[in-house]
ZAMARGU-4260 file (C-alpha; in steps of 0.2 Angstrom, whole numbers, plus 5000, padded with zeros to 4 digits):
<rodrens>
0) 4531/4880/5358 | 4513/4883/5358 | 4503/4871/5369 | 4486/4865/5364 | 4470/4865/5376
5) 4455/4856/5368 | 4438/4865/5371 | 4428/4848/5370 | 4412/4860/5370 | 4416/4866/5387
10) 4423/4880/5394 | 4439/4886/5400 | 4444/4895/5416 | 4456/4908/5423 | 4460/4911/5441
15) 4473/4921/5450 | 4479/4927/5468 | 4469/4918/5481 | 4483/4922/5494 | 4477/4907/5505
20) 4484/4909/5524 | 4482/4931/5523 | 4476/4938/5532 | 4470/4928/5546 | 4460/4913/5548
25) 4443/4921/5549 | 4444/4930/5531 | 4456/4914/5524 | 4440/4901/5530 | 4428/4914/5523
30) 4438/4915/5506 | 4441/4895/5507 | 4423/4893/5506 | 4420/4906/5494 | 4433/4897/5480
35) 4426/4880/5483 | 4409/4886/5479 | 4415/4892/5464 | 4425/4878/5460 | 4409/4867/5463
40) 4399/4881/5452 | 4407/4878/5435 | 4414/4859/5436 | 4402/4851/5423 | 4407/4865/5410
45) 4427/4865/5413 | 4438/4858/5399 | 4451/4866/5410 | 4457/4877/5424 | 4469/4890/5424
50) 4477/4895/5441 | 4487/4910/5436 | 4501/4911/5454 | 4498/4918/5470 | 4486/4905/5475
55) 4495/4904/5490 | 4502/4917/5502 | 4517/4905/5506 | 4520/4887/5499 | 4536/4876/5505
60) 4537/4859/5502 | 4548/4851/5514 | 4551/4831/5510 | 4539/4825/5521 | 4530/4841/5524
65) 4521/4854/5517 | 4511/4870/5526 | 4494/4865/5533 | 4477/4871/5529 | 4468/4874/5513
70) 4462/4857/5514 | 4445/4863/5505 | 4453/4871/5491 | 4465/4856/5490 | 4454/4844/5492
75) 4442/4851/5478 | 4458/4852/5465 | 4461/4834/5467 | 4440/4832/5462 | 4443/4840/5447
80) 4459/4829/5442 | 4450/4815/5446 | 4436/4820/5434 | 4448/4821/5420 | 4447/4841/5421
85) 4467/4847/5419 | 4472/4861/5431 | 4485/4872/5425 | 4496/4880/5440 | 4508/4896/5437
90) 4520/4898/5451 | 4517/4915/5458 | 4530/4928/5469 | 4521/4921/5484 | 4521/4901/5480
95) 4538/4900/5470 | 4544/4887/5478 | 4531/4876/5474 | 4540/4857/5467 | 4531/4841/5464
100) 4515/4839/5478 | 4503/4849/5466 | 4508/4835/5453 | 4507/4822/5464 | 4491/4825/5473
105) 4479/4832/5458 | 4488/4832/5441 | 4493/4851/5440 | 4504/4856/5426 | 4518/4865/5431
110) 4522/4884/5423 | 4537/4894/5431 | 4539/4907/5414 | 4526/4914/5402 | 4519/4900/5391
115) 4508/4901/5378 | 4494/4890/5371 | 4480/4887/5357 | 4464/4886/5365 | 4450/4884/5351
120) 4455/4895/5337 | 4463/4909/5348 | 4484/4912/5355 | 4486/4916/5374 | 4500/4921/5381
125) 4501/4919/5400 | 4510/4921/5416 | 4510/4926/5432 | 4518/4943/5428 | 4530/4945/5441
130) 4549/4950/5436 | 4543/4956/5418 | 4543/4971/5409 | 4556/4987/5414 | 4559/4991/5428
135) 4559/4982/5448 | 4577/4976/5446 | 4578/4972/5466 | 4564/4961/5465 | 4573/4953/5447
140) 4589/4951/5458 | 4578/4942/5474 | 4568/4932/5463 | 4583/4924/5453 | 4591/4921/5472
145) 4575/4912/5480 | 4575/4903/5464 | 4592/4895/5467 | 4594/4877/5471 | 4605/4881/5486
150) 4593/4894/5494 | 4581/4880/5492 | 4592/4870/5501 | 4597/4879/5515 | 4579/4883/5517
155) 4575/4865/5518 | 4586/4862/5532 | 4578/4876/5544 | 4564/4865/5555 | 4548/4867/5549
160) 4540/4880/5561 | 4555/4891/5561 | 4555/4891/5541 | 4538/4892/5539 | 4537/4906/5553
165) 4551/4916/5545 | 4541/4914/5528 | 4526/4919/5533 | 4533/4937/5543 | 4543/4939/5526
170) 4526/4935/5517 | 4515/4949/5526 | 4531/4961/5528 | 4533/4961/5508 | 4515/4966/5505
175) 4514/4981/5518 | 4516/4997/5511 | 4515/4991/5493 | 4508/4998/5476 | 4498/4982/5469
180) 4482/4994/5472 | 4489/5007/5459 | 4489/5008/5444 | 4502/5017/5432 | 4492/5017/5416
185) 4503/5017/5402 | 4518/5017/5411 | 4513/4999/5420 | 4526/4984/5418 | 4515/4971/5412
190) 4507/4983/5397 | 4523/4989/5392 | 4530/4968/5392 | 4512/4965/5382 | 4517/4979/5370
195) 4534/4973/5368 | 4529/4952/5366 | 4515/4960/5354 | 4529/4968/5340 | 4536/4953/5338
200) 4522/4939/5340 | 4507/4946/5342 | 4493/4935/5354 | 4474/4935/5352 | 4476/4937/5374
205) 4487/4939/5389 | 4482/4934/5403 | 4492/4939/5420 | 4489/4943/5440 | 4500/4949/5450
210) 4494/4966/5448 | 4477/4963/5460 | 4470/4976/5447 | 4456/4969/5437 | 4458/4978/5418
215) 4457/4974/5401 | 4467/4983/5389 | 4469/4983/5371 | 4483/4985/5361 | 4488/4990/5343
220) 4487/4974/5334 | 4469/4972/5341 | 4477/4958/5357 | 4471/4963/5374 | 4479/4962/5387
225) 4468/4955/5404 | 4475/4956/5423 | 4464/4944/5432 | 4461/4954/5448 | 4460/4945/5464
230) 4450/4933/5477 | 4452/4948/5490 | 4444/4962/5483 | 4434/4954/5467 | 4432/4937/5468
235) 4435/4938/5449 | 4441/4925/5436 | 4439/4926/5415 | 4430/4910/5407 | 4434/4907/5387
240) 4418/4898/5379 | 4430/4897/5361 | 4426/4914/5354 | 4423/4927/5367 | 4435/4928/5385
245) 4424/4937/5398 | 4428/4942/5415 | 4418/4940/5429 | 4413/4942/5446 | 4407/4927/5457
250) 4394/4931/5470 | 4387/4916/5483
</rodrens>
């Protein structure tokens, strides 16, 4: 099913891999700040806004409780739903277990699989990129488990501060000593799942994070394939005007 995004003479944006709560709360208030202002930066062009997973370094949402902080950034999400801009959130490896409150508080649209949409007069195809293409079968296995409604459960009944404590040392653990830094040209996951989608419906774009690389790469039938980088290293997003998508670099 190919969803449809109207242009109204506006723009559309495309963000991924905030990581909000890592590394510390120094960088995080410094980073906070630094999304907001881009956030404030593009509002009147916006026809809509594309978070693309990881925006969080951990997201639980208890019943009554959810983590704290982010309030900025949170707060900013719930300006643009209330100025008729929709948000569209991709659950990430980090914030999978995100449920209802980003619906609830500022109108985000839910994506937990690749999904694909009509925006002007071009196709996307869009994820987060985690669990796709060959290869990573332990994380395949893990992510099917942490998906599981009775995982969920069991994590639910943990008290807060010991959940969130064990999530958080899982969080950082997960990321140390890990390849999201290199990359494997040919041979990486998420061109080798473009090149496969591609053969059988080919997309004007795919758009993915995951990766924290920031690339663009073209394949056969003309499609390209776009990892959005980061808001560690780059600060970088892509913005579709109807015609061209660019990526950028926001400096404030």
């Amino acid at each position: 099913m190919m969803l449809q995004v109207p242009l109204q003479n506006k723009k559309v944006f495309f963000l991924s891999d905030f990581h909000l709560g890592n590394p510390n709360d120094e960088v995080n208030r410094k980073k906070e700040k630094s999304i907001v202002a881009f956030l404030d930066s593009i509002k009147h062009e916006t026809a809509a806004l594309f978070l693309v997973g990881d925006v969080f370094d951990f997201w639980f949402e208890y019943k009554y409780v959810v983590p704290k902080g982010f309030v900025r950034v949170l707060g900013k999400l719930a300006e643009f739903h209330d100025a008729g801009i929709p948000i569209h959130f991709f659950v990430g490896n980090h914030d999978m277990w995100s449920f209802t409150y980003f619906t609830e508080e500022f109108g985000a649209k839910m994506y937990y699989q690749p999904t694909d949409f009509q925006i002007g007069n071009k196709r996307f195809h869009i994820g987060h990129g985690d669990g796709l293409g060959p290869g990573d079968r332990n994380y395949k296995f893990l992510k099917l488990f942490f998906r599981n409604s009775f995982t969920q459960w069991l994590f639910r009944m943990l008290p807060a501060s010991i959940g969130m404590g064990i999530a958080h040392y899982w969080s950082k653990t997960s990321r140390a000593g890990n390849k999201d830094e290199e990359f494997f040209g040919e041979n990486e996951w998420l061109i080798q799942y473009c090149k496969e989608v591609d053969a059988h419906t080919p997309f004007d774009f795919y758009l993915f994070g995951h990766r924290h690389h920031l690339l663009e790469y073209t394949l056969k039938s003309g499609g390209k394939y776009v990892n959005l980088g980061d808001w560690i290293n780059f600060n970088s997003y892509a913005v579709f005007d109807g015609e061209q998508l660019t990526v950028k670099r926001f400096e404030n």
